[in-house]
PDB file of N, H, CA, C and O in Angstrom:
ATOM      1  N   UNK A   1       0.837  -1.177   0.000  1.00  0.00           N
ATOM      2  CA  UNK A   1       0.000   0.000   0.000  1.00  0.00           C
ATOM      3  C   UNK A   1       0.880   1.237   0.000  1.00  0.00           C
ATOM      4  O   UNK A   1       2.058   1.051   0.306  1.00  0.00           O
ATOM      5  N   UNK A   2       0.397   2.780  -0.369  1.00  0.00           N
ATOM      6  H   UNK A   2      -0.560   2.931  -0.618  1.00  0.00           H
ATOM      7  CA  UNK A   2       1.265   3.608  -0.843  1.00  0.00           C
ATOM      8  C   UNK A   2       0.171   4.895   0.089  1.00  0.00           C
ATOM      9  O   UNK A   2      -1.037   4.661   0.059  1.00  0.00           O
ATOM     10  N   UNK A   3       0.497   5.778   0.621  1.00  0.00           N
ATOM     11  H   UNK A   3       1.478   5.969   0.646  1.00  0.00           H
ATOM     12  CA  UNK A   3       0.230   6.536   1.258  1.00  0.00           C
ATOM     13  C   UNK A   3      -0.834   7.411   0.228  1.00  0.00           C
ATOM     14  O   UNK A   3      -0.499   7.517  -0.951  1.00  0.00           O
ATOM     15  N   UNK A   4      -1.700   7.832   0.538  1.00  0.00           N
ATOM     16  H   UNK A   4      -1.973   7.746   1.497  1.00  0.00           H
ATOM     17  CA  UNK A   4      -2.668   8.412  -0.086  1.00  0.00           C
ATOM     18  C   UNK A   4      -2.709   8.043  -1.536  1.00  0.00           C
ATOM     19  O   UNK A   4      -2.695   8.912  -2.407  1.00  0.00           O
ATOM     20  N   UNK A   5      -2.761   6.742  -1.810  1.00  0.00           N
ATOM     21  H   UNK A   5      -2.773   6.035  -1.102  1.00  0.00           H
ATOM     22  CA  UNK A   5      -3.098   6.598  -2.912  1.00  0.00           C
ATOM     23  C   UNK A   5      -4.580   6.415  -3.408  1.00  0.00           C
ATOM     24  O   UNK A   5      -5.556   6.572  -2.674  1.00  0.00           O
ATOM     25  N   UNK A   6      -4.651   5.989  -5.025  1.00  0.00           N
ATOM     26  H   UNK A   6      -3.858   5.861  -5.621  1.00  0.00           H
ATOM     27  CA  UNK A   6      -5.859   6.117  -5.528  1.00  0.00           C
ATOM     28  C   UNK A   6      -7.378   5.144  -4.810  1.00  0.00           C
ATOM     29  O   UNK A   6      -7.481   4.035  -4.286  1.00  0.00           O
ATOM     30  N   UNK A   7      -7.965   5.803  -5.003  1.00  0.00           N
ATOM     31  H   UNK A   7      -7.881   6.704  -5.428  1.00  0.00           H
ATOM     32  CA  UNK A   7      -9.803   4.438  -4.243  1.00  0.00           C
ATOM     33  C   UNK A   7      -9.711   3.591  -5.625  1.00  0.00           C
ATOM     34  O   UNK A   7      -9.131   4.001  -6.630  1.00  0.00           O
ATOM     35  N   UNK A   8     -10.340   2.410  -5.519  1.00  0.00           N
ATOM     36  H   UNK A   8     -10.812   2.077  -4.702  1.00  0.00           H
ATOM     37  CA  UNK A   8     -11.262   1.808  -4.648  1.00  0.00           C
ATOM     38  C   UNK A   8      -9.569   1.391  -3.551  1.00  0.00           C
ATOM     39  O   UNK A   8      -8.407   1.613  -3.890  1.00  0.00           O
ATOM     40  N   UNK A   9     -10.011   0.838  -2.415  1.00  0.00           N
ATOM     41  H   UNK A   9     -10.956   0.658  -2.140  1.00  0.00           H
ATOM     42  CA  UNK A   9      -8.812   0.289  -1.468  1.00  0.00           C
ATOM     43  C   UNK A   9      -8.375  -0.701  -1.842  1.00  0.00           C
ATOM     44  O   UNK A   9      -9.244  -1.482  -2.229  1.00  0.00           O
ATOM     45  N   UNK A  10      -7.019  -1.178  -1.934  1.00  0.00           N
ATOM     46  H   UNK A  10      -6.313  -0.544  -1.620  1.00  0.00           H
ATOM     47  CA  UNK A  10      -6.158  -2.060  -2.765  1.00  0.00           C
ATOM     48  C   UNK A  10      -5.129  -1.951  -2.338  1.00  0.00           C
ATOM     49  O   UNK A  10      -4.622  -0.933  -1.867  1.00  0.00           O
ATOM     50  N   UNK A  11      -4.447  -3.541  -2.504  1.00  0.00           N
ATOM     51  H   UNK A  11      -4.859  -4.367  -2.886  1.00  0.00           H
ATOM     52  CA  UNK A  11      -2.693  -3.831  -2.092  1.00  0.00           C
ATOM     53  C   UNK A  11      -2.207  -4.264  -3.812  1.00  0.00           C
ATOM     54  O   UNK A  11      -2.705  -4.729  -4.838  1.00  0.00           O
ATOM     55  N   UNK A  12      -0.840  -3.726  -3.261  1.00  0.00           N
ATOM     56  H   UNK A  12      -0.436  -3.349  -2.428  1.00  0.00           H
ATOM     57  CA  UNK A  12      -0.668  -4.033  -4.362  1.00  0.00           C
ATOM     58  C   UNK A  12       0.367  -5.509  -4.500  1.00  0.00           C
ATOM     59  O   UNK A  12       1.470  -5.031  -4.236  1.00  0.00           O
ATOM     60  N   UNK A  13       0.539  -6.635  -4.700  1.00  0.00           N
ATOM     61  H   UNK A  13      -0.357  -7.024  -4.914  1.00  0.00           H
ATOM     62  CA  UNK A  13       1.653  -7.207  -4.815  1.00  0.00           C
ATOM     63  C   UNK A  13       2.366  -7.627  -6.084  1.00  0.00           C
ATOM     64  O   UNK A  13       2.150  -7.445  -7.282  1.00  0.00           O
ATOM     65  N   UNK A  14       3.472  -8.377  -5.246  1.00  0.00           N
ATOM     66  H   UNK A  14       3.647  -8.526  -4.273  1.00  0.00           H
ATOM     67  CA  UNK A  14       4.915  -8.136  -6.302  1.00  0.00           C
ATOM     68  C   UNK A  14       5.130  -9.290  -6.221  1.00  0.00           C
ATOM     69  O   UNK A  14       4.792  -9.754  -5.132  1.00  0.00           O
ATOM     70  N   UNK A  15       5.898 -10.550  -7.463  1.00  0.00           N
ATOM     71  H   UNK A  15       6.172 -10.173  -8.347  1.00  0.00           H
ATOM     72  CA  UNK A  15       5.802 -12.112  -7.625  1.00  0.00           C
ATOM     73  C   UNK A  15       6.852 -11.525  -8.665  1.00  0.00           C
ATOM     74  O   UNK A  15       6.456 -10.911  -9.655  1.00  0.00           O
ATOM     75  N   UNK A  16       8.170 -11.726  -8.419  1.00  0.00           N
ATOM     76  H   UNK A  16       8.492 -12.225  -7.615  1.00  0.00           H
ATOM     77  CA  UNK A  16       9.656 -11.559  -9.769  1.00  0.00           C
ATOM     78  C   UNK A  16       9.135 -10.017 -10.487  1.00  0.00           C
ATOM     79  O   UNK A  16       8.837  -8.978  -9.898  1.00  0.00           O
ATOM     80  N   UNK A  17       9.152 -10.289 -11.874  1.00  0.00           N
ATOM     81  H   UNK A  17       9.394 -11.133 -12.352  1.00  0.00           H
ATOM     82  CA  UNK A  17       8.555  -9.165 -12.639  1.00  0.00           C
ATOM     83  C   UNK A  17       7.410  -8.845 -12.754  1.00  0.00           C
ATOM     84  O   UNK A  17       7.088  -7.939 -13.522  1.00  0.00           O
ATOM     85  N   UNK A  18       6.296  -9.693 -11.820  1.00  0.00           N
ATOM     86  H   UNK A  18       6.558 -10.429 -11.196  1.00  0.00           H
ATOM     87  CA  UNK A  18       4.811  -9.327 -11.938  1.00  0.00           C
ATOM     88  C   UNK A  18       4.373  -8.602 -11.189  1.00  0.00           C
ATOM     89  O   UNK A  18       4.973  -8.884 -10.152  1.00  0.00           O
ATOM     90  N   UNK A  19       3.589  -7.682 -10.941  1.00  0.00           N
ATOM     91  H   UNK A  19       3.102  -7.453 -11.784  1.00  0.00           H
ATOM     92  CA  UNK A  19       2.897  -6.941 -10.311  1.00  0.00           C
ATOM     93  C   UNK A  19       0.889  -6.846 -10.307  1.00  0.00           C
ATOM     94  O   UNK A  19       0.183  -6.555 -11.272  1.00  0.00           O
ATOM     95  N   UNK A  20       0.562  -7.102  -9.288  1.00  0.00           N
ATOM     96  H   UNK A  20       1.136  -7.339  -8.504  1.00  0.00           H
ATOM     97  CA  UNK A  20      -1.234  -6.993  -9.517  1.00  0.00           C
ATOM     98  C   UNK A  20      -1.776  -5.659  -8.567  1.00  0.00           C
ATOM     99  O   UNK A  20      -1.078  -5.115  -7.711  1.00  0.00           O
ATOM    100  N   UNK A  21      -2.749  -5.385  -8.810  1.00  0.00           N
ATOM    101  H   UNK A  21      -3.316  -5.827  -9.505  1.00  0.00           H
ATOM    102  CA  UNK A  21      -3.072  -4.658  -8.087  1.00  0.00           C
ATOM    103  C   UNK A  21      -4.588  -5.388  -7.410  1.00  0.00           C
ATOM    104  O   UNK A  21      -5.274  -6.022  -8.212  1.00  0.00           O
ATOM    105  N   UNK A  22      -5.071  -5.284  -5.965  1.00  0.00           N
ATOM    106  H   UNK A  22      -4.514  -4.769  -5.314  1.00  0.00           H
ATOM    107  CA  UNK A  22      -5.912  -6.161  -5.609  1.00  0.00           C
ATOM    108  C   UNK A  22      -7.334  -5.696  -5.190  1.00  0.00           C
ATOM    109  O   UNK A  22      -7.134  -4.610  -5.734  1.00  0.00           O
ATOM    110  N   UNK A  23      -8.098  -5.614  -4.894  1.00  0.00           N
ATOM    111  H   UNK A  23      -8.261  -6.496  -4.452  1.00  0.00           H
ATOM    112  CA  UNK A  23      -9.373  -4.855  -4.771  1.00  0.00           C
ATOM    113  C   UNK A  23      -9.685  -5.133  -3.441  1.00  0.00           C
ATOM    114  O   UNK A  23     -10.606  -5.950  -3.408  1.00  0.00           O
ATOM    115  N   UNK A  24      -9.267  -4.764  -2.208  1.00  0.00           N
ATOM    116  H   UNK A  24      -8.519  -4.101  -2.235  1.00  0.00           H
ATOM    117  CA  UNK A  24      -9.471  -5.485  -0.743  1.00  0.00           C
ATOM    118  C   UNK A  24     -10.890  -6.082  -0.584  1.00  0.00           C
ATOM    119  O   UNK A  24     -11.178  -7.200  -0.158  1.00  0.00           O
ATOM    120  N   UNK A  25     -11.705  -5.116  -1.008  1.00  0.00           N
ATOM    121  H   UNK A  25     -11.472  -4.207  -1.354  1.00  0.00           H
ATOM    122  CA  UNK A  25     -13.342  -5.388  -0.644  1.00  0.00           C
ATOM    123  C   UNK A  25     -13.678  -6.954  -1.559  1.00  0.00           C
ATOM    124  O   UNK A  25     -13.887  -8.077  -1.100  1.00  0.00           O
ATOM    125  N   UNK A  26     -13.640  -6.616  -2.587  1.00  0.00           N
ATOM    126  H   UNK A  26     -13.469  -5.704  -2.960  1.00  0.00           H
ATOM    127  CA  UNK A  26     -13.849  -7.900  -3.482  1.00  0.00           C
ATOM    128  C   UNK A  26     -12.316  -8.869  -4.023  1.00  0.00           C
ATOM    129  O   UNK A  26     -12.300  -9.464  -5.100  1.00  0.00           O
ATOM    130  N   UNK A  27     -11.537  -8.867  -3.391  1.00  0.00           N
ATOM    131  H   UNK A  27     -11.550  -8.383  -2.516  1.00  0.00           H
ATOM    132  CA  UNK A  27     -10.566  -9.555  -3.753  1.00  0.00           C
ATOM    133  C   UNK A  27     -10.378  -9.833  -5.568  1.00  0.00           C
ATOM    134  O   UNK A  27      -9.806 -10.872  -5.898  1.00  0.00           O
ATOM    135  N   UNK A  28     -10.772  -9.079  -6.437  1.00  0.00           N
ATOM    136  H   UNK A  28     -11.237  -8.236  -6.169  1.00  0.00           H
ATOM    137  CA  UNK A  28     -10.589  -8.954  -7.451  1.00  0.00           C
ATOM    138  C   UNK A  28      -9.411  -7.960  -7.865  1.00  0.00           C
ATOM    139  O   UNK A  28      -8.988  -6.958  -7.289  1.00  0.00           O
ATOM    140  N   UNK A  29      -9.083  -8.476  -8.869  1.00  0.00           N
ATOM    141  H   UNK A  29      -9.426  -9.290  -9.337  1.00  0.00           H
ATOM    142  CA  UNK A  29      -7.726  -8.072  -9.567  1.00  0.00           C
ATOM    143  C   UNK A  29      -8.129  -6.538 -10.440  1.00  0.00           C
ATOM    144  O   UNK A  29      -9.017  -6.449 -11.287  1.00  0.00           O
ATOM    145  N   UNK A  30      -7.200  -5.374  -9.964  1.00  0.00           N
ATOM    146  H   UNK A  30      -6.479  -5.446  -9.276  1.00  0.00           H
ATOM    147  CA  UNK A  30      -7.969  -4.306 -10.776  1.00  0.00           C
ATOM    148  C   UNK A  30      -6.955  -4.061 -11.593  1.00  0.00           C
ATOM    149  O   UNK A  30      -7.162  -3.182 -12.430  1.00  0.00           O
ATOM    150  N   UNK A  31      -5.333  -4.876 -11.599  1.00  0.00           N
ATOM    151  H   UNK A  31      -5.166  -5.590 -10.919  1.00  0.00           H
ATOM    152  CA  UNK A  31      -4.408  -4.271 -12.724  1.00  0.00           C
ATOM    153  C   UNK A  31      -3.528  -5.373 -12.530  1.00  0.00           C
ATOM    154  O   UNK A  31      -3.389  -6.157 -11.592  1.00  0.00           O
ATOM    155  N   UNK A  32      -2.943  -5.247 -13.681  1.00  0.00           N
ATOM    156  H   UNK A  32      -3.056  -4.610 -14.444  1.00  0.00           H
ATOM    157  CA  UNK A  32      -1.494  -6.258 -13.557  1.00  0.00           C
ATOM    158  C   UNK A  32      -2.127  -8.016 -13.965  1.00  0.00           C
ATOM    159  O   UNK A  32      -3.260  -8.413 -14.236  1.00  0.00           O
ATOM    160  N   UNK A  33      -0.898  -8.686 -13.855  1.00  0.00           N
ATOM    161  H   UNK A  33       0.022  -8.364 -13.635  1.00  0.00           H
ATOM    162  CA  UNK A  33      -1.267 -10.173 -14.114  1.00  0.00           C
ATOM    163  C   UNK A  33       0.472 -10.865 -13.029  1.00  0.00           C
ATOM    164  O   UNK A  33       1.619 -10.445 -12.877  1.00  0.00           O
ATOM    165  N   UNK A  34      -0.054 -11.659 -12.713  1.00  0.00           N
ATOM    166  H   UNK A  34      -0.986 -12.000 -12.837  1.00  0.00           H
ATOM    167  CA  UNK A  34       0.525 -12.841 -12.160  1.00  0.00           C
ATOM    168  C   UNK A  34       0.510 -14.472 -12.336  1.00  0.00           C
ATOM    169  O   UNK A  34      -0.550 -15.041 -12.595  1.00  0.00           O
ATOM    170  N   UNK A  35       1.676 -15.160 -12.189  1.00  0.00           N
ATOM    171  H   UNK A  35       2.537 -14.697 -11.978  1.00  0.00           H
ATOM    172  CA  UNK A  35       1.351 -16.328 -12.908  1.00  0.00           C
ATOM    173  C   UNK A  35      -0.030 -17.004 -11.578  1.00  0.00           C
ATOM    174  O   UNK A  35      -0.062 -16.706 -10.384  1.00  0.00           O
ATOM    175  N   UNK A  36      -1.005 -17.936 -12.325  1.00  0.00           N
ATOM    176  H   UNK A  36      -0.980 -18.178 -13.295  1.00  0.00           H
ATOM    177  CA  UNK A  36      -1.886 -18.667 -11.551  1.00  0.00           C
ATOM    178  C   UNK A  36      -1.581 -19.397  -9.867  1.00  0.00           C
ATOM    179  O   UNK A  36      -2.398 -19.311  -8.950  1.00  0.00           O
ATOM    180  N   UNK A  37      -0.717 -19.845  -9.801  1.00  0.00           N
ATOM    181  H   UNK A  37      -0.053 -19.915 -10.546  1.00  0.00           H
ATOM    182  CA  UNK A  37      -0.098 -20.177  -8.781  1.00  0.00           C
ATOM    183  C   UNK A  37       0.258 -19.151  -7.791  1.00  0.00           C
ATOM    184  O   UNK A  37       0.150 -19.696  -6.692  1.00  0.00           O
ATOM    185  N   UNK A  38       0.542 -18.219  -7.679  1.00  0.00           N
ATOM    186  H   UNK A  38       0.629 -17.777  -8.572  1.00  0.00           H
ATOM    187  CA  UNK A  38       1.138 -17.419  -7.139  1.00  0.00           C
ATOM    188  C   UNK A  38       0.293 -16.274  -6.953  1.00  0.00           C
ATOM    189  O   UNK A  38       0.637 -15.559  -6.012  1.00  0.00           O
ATOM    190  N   UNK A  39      -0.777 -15.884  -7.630  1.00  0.00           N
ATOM    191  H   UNK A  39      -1.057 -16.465  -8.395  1.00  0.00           H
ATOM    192  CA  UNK A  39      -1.687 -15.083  -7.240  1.00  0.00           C
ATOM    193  C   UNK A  39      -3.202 -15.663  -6.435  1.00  0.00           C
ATOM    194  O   UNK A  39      -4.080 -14.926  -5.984  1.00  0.00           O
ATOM    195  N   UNK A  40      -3.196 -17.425  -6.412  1.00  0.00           N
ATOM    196  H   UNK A  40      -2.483 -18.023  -6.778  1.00  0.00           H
ATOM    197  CA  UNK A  40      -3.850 -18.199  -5.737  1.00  0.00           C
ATOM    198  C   UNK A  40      -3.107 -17.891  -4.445  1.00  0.00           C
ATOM    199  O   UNK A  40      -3.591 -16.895  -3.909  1.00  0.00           O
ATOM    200  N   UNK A  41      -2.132 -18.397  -3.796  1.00  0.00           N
ATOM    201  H   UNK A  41      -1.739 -19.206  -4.232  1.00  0.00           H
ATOM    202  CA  UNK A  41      -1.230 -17.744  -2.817  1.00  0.00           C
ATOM    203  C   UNK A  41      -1.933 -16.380  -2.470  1.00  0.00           C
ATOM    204  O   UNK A  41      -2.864 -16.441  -1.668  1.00  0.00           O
ATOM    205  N   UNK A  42      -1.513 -14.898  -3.100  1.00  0.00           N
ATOM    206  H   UNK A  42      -0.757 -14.848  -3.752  1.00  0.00           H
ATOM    207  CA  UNK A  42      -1.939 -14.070  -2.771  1.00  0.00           C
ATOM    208  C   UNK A  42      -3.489 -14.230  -2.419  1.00  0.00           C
ATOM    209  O   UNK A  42      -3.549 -14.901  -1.389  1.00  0.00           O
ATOM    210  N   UNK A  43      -4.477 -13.960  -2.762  1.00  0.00           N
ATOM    211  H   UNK A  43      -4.427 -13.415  -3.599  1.00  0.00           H
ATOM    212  CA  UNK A  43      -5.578 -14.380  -2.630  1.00  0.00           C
ATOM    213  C   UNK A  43      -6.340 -15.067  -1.347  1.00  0.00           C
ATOM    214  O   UNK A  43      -7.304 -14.674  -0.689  1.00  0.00           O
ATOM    215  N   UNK A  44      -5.625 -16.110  -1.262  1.00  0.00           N
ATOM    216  H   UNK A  44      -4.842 -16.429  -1.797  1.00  0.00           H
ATOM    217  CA  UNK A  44      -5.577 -16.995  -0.043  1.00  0.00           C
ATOM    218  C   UNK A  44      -5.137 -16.143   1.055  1.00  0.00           C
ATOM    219  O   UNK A  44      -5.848 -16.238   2.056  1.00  0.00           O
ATOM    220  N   UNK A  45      -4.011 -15.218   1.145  1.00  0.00           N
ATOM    221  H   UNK A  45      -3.434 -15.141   0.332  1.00  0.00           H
ATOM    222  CA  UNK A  45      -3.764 -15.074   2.475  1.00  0.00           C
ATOM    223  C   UNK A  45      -4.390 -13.270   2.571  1.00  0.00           C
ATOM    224  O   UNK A  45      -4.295 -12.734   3.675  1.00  0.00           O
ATOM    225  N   UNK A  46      -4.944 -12.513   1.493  1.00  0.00           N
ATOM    226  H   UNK A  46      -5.021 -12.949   0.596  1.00  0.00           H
ATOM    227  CA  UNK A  46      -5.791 -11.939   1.300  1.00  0.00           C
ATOM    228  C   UNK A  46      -6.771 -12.144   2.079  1.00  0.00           C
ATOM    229  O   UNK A  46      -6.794 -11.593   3.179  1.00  0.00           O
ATOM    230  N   UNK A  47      -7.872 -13.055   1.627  1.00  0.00           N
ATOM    231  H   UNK A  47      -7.854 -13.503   0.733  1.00  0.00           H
ATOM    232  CA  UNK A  47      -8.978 -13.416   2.700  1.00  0.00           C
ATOM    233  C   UNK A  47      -9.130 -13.787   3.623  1.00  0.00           C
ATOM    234  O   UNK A  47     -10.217 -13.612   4.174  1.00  0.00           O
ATOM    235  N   UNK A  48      -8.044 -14.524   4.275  1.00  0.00           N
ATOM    236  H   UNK A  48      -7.161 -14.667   3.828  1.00  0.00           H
ATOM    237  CA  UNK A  48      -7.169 -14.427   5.729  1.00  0.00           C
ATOM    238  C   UNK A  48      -7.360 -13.113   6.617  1.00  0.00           C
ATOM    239  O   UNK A  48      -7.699 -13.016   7.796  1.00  0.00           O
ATOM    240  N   UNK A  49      -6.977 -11.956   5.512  1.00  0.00           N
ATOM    241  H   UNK A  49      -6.701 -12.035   4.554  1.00  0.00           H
ATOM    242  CA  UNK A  49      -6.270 -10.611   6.616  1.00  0.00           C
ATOM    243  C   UNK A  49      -7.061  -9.515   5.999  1.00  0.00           C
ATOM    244  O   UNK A  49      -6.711  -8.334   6.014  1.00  0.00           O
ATOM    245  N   UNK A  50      -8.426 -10.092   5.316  1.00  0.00           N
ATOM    246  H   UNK A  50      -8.710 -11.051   5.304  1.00  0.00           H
ATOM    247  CA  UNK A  50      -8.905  -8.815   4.548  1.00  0.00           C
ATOM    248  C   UNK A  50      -8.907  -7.410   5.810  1.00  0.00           C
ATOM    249  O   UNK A  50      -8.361  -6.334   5.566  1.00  0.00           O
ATOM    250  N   UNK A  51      -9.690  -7.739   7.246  1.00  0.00           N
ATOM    251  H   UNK A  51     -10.134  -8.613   7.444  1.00  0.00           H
ATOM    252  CA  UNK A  51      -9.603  -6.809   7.779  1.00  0.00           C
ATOM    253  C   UNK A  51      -8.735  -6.049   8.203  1.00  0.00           C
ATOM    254  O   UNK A  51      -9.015  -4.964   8.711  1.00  0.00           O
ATOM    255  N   UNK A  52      -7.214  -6.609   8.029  1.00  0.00           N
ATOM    256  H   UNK A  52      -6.987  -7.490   7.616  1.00  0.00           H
ATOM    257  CA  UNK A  52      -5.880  -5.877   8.870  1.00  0.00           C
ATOM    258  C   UNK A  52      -6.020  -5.082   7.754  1.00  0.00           C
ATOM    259  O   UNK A  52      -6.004  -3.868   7.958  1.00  0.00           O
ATOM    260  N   UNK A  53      -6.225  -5.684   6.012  1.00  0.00           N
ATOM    261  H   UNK A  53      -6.238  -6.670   5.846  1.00  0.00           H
ATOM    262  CA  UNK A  53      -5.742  -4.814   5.127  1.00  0.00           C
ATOM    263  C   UNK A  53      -6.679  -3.779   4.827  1.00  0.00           C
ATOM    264  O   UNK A  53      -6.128  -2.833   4.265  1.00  0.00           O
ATOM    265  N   UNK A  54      -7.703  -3.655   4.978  1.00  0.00           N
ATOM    266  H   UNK A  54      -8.151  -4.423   5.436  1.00  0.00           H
ATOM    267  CA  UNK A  54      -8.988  -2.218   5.523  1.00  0.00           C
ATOM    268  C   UNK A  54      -8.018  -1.839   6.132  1.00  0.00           C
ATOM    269  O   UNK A  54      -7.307  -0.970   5.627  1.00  0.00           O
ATOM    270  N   UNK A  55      -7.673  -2.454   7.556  1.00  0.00           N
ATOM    271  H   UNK A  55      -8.250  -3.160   7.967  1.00  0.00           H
ATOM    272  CA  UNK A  55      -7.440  -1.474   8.604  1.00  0.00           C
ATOM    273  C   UNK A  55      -6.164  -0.657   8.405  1.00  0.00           C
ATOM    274  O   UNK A  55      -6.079   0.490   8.843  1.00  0.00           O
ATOM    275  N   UNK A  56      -4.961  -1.386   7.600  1.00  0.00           N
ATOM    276  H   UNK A  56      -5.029  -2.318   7.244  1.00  0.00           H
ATOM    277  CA  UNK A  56      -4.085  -1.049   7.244  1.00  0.00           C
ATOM    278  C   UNK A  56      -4.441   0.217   5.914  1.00  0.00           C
ATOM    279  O   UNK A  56      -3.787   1.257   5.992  1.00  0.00           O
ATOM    280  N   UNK A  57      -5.295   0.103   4.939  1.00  0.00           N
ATOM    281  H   UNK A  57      -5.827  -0.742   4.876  1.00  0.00           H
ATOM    282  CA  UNK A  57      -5.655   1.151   4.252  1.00  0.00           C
ATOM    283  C   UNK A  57      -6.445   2.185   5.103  1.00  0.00           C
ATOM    284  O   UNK A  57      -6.232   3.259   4.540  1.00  0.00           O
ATOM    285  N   UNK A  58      -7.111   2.364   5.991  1.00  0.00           N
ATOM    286  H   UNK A  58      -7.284   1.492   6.448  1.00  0.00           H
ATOM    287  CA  UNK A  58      -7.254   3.776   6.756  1.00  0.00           C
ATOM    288  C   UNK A  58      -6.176   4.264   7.426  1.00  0.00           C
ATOM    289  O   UNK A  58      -6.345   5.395   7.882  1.00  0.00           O
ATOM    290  N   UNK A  59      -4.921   3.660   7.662  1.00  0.00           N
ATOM    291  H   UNK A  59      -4.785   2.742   7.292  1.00  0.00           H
ATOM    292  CA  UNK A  59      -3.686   4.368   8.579  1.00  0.00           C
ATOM    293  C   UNK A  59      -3.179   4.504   7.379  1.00  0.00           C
ATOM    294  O   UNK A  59      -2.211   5.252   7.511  1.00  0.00           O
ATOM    295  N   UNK A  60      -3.321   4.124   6.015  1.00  0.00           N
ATOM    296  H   UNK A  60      -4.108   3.516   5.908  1.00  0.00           H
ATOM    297  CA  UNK A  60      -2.747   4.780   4.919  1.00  0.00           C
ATOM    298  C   UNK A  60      -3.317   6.442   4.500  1.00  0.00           C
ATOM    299  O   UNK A  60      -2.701   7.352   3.944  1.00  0.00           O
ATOM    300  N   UNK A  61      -4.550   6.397   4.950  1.00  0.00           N
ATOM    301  H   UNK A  61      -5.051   5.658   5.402  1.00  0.00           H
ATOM    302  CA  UNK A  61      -5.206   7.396   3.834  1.00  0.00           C
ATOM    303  C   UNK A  61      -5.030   8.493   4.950  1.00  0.00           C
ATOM    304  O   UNK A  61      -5.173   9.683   4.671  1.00  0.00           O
ATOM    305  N   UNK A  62      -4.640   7.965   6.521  1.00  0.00           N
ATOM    306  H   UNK A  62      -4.523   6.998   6.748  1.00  0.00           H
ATOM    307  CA  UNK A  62      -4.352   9.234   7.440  1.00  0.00           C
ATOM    308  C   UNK A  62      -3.032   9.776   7.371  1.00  0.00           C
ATOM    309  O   UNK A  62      -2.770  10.867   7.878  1.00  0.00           O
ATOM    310  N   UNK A  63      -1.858   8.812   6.541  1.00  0.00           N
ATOM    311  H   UNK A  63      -2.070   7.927   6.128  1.00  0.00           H
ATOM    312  CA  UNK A  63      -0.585   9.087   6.708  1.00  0.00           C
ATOM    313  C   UNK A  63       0.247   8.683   7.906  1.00  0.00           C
ATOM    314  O   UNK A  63       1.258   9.283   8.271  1.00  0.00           O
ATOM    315  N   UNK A  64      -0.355   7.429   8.581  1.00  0.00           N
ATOM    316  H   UNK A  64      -1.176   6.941   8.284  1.00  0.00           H
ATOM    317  CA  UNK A  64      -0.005   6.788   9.551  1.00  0.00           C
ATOM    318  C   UNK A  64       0.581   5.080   9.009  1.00  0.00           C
ATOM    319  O   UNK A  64       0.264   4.334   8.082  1.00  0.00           O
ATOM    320  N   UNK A  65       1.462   5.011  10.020  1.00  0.00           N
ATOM    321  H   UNK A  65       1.719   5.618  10.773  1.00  0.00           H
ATOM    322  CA  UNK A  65       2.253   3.877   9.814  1.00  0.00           C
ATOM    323  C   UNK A  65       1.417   2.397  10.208  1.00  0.00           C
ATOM    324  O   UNK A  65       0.861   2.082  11.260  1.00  0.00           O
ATOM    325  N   UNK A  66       1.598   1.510   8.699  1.00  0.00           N
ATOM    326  H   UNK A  66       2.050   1.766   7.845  1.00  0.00           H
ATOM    327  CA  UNK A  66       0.970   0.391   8.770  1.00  0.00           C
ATOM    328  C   UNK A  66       1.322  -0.743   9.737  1.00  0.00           C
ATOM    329  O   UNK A  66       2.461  -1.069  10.073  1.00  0.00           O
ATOM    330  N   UNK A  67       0.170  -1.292  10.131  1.00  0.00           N
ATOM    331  H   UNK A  67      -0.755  -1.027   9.858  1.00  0.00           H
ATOM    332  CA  UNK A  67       1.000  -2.730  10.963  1.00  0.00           C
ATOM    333  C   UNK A  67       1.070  -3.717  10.232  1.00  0.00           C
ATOM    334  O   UNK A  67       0.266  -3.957   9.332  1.00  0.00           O
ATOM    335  N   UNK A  68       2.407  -4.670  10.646  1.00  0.00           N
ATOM    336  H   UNK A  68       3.060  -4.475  11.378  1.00  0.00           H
ATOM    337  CA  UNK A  68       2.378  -5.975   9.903  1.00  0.00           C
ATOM    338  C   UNK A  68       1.433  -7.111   9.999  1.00  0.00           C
ATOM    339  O   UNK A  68       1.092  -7.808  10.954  1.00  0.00           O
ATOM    340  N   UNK A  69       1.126  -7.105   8.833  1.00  0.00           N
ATOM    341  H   UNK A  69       1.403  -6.539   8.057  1.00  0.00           H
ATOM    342  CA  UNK A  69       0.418  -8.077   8.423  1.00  0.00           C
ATOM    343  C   UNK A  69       1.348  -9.663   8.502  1.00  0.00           C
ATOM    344  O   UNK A  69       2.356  -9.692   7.797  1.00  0.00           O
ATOM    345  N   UNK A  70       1.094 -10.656   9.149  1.00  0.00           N
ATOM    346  H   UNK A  70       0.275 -10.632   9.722  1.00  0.00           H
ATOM    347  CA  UNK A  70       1.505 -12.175   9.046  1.00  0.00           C
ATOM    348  C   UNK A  70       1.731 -12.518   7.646  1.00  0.00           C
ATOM    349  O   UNK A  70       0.832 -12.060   6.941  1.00  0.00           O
ATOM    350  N   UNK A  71       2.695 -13.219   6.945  1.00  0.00           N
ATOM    351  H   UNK A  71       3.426 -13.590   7.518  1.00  0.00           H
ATOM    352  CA  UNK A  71       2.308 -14.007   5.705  1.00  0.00           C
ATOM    353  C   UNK A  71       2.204 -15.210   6.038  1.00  0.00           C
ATOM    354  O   UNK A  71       2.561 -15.579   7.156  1.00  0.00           O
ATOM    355  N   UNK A  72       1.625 -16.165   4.999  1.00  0.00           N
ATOM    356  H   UNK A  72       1.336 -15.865   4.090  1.00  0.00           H
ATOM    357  CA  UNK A  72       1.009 -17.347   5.073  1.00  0.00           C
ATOM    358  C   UNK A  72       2.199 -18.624   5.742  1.00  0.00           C
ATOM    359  O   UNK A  72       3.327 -18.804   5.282  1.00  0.00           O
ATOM    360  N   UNK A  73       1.650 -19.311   6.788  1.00  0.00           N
ATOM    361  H   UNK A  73       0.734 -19.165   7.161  1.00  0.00           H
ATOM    362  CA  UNK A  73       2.419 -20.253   7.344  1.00  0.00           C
ATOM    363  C   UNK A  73       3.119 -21.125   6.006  1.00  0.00           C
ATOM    364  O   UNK A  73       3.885 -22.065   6.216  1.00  0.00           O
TER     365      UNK A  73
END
């Protein structure tokens, strides 16, 4: 996530040279491509932490420092 960046609320992740952009509310893809495998991964631990990552996008849009989010065991 990037400090006052653009709506709808979205993470963005990074897999080598791929990049997606993610739609928190609907876990839909609003940019980018990733190979299948690896954006299943994302996804998965997405709906895991949808609420840290809300919660983490309002300490974005105040200019406040995010908390860490867990990645997948």
């Amino acid at each position: 996530m990037f400090w006052q960046d653009h709506a709808p609320p979205h993470f963005h992740a990074l897999y080598g040279e791929y990049e997606v952009l993610i739609n928190i509310r609907t876990l839909e893809v609003i940019q980018g491509d990733m190979p299948r495998r690896a954006l299943a991964l994302v996804l998965e631990w997405a709906q895991e932490h949808r609420t840290e990552l809300m919660e983490n996008w309002e300490l974005c849009t105040h200019n406040q420092s995010l908390k860490k989010i867990h990645p997948l065991p």
